[in-house]
MMTF fields as JSON, N, C-alpha, C and O atoms, coordinates in Angstrom:
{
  "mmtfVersion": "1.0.0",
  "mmtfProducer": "UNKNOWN",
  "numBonds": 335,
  "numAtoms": 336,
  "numGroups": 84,
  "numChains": 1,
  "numModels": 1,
  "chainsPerModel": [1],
  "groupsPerChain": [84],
  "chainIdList": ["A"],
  "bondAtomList": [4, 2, 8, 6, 12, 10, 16, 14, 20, 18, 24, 22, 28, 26, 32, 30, 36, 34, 40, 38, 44, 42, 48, 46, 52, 50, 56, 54, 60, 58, 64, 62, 68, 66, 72, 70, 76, 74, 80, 78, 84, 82, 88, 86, 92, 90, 96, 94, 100, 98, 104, 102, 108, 106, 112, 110, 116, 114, 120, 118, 124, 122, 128, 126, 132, 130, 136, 134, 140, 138, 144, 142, 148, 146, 152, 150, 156, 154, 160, 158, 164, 162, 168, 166, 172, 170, 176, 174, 180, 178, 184, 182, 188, 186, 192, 190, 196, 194, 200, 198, 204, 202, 208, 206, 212, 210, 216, 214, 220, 218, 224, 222, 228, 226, 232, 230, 236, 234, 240, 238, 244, 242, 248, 246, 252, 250, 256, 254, 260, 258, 264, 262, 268, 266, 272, 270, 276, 274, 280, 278, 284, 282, 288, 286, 292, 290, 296, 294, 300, 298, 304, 302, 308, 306, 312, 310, 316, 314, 320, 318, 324, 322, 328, 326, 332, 330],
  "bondOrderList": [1, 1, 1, 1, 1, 1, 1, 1, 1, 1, 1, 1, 1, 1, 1, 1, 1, 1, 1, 1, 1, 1, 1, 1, 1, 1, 1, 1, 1, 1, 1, 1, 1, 1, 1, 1, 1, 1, 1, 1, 1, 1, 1, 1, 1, 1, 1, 1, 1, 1, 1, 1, 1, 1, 1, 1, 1, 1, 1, 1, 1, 1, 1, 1, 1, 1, 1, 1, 1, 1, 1, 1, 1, 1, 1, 1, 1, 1, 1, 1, 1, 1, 1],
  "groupList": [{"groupName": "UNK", "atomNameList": ["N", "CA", "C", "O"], "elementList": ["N", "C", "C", "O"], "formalChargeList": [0, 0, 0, 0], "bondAtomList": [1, 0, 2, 1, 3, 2], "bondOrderList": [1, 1, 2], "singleLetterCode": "X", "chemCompType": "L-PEPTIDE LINKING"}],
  "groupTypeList": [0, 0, 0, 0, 0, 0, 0, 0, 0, 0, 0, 0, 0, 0, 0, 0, 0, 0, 0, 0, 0, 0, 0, 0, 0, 0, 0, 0, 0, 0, 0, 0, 0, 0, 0, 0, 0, 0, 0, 0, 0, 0, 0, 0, 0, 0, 0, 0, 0, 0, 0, 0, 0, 0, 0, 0, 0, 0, 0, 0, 0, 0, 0, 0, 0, 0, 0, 0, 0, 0, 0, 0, 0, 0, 0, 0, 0, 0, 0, 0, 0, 0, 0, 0],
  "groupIdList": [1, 2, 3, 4, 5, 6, 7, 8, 9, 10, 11, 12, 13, 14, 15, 16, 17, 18, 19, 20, 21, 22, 23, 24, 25, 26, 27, 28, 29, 30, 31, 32, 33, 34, 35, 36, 37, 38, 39, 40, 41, 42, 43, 44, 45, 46, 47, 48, 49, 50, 51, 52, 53, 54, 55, 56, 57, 58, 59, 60, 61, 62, 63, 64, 65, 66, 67, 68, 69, 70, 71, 72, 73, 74, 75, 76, 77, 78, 79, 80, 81, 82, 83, 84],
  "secStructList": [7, 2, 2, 2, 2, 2, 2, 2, 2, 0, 0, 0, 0, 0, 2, 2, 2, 2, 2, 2, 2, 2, 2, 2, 2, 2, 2, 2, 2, 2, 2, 2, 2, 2, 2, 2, 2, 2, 2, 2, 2, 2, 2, 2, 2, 2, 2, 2, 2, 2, 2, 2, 2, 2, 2, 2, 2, 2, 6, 2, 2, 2, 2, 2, 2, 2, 2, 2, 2, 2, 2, 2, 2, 2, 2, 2, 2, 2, 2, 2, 2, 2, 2, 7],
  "xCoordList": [-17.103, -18.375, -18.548, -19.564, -17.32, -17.361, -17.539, -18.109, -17.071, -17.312, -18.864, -19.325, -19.691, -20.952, -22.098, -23.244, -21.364, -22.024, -22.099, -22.987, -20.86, -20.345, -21.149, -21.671, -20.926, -22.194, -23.38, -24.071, -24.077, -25.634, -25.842, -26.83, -24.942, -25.78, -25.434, -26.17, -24.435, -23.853, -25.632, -26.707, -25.278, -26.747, -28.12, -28.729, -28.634, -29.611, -29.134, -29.893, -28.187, -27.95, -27.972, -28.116, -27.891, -27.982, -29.675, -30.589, -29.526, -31.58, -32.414, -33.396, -31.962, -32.461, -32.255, -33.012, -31.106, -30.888, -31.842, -32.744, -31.314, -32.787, -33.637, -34.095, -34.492, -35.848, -36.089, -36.871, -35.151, -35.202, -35.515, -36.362, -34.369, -34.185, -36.079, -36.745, -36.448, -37.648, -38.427, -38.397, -39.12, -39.412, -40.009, -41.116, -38.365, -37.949, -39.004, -40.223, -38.155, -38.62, -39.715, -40.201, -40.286, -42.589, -43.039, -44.2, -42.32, -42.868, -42.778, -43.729, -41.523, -41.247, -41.809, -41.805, -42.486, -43.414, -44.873, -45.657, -44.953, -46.67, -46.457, -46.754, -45.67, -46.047, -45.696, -45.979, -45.123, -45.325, -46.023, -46.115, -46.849, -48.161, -49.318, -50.281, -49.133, -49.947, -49.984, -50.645, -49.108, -48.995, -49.156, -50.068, -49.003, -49.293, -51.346, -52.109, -51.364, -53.195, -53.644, -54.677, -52.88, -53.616, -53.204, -54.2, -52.246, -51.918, -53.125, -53.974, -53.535, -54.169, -55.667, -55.91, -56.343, -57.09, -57.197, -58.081, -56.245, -56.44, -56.401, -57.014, -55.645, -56.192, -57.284, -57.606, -57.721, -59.293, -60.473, -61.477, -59.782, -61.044, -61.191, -62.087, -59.54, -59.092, -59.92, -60.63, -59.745, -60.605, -61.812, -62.424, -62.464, -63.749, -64.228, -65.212, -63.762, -64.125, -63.93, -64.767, -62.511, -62.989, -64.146, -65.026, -63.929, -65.356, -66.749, -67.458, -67.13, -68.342, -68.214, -69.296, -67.186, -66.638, -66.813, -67.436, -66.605, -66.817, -68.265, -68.819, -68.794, -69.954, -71.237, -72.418, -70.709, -71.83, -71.386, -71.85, -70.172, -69.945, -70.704, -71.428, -70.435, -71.705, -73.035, -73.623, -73.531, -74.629, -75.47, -76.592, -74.722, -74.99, -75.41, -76.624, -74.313, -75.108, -75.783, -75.521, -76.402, -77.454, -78.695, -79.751, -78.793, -79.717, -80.117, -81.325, -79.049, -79.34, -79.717, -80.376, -79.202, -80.056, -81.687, -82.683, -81.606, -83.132, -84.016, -85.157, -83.308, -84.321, -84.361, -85.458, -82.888, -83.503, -84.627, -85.463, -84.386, -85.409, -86.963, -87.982, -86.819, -88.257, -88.788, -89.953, -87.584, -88.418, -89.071, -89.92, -88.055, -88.362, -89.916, -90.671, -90.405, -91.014, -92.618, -93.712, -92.399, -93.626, -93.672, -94.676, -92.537, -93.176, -93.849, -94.462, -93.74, -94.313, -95.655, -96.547, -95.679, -97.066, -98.11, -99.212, -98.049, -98.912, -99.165, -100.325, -98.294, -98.241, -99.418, -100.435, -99.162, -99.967, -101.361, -102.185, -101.885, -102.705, -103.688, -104.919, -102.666, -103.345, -103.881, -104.916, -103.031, -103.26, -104.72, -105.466, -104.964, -106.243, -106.947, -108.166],
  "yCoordList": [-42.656, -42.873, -41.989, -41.307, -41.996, -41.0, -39.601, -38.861, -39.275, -37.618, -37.167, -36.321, -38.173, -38.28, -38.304, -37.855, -39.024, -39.038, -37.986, -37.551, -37.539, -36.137, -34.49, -33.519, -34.805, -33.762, -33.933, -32.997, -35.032, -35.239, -34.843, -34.16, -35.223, -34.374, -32.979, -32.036, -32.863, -31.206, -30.726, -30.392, -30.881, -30.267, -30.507, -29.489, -31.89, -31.944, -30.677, -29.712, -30.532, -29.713, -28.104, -26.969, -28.242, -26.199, -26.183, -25.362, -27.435, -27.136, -26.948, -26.208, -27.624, -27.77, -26.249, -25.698, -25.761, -24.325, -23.258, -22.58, -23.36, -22.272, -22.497, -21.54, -23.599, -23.773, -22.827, -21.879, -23.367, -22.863, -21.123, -20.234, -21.379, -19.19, -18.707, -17.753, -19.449, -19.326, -19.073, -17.95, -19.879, -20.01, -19.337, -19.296, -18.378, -17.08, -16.206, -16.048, -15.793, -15.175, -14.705, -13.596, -16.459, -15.912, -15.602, -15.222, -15.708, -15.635, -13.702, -12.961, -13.395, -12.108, -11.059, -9.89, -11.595, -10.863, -11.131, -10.267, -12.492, -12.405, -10.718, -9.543, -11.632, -10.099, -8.805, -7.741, -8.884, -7.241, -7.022, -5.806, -7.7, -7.174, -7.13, -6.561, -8.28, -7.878, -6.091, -5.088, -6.403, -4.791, -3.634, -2.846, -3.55, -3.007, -2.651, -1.727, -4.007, -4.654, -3.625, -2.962, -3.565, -2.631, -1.393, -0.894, -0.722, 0.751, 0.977, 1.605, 0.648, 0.824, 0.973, 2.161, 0.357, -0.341, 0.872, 1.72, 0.902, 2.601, 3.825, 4.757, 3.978, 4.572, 4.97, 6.139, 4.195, 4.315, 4.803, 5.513, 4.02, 4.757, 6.415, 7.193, 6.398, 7.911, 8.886, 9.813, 8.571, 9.172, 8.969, 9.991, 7.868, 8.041, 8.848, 9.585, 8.733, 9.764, 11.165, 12.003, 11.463, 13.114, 13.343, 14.201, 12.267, 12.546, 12.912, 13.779, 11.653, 12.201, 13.197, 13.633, 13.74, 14.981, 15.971, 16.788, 16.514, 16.927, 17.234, 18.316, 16.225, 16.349, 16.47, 16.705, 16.272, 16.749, 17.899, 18.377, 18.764, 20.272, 21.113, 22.086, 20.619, 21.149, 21.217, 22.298, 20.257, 19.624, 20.291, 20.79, 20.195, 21.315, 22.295, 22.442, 23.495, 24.706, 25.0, 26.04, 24.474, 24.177, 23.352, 23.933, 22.92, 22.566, 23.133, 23.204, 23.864, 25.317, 26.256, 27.015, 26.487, 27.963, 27.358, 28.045, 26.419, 25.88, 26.087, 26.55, 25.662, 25.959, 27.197, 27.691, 28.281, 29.641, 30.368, 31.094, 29.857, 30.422, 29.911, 30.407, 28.894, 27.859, 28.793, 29.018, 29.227, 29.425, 31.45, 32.143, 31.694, 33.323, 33.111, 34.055, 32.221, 31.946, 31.69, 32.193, 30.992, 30.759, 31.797, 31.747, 33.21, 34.093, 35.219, 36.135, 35.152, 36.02, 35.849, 36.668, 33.919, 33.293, 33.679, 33.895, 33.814, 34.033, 35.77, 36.176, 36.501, 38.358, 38.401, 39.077, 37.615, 37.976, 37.509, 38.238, 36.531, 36.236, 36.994, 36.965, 37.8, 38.925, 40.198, 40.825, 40.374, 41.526, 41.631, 42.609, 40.02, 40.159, 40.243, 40.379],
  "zCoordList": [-47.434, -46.813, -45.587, -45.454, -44.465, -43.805, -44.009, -43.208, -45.029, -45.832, -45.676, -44.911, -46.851, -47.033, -45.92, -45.967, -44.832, -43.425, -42.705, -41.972, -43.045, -42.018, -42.771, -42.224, -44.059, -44.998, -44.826, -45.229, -44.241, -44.1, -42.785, -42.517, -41.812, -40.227, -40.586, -40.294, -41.15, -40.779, -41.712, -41.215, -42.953, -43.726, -42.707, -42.38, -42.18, -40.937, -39.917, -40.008, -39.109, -37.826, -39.033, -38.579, -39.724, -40.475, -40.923, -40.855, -41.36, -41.9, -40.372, -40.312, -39.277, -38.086, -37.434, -36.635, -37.958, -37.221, -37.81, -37.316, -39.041, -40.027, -39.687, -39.063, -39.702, -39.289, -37.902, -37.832, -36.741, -35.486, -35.85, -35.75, -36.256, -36.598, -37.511, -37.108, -38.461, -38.695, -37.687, -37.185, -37.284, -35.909, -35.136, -34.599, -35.174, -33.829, -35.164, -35.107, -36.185, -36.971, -37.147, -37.37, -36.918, -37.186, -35.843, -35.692, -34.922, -33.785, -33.425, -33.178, -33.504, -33.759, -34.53, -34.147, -36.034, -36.769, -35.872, -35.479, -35.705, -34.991, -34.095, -34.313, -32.87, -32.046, -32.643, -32.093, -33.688, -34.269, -34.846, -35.016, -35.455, -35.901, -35.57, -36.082, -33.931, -32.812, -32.432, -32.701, -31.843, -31.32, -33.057, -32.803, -33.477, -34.812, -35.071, -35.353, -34.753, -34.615, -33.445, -33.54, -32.472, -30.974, -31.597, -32.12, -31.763, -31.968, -32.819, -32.187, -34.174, -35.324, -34.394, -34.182, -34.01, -32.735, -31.848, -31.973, -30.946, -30.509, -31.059, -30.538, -32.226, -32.932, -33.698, -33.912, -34.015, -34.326, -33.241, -33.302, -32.214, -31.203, -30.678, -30.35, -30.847, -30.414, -31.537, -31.148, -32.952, -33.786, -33.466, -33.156, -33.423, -33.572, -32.014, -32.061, -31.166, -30.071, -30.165, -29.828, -30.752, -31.366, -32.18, -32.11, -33.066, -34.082, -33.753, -34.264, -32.309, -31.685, -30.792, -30.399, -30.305, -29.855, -30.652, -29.973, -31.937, -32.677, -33.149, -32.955, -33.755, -33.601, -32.563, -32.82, -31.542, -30.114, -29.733, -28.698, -30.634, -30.373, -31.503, -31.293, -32.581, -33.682, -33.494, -33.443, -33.395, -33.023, -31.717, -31.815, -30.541, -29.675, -30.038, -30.182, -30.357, -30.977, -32.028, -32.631, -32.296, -33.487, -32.488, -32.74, -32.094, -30.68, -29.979, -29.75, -29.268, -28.44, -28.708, -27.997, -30.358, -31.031, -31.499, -31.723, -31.532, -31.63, -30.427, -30.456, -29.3, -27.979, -27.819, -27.557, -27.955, -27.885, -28.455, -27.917, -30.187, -31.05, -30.892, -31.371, -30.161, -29.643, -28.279, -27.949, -27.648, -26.205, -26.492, -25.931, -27.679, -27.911, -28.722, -28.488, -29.47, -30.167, -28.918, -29.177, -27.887, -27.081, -26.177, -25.465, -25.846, -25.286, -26.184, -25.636, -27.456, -28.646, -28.805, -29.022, -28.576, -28.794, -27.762, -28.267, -26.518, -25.402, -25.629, -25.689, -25.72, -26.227, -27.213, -27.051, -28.231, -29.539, -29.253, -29.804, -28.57, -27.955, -27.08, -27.07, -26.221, -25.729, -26.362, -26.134, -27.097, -28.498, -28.909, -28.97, -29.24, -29.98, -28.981, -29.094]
}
């Protein structure tokens, strides 16, 4: 009877330890996939800020050759004007 007694805490105190070690375990994955969650997270922003970086550098000169060709365009307009 003593045997049987002595096999049931020991099995309670090892299921009690695993569990514990679980535990640690999920607690240890949470925060790593916290921090996993932020890197990914800053990462994305880092892209998407080159991206509009990127594109407000395209975009620009294609804008600017528009105002050039706009502003060459209204001193032609007032010339031709005089012409006639």
């Amino acid at each position: 009877m003593k045997l049987n007694s002595l096999a049931a805490v020991s099995l309670l105190a090892f299921s009690a330890l695993v569990l514990t070690g679980c535990d640690q375990a999920e607690k240890s994955a949470q925060q790593l996939m916290g921090k996993a969650a932020e890197t990914a997270r800053q990462a994305i922003d880092d892209t998407h800020k080159a991206a509009e970086q990127a594109l407000s550098d395209a975009t620009g000169n294609i804008v600017g050759n528009k105002e050039k060709t706009a502003d060459d365009d209204s001193e032609k307009t007032p010339g031709t004007s005089q012409e006639i």
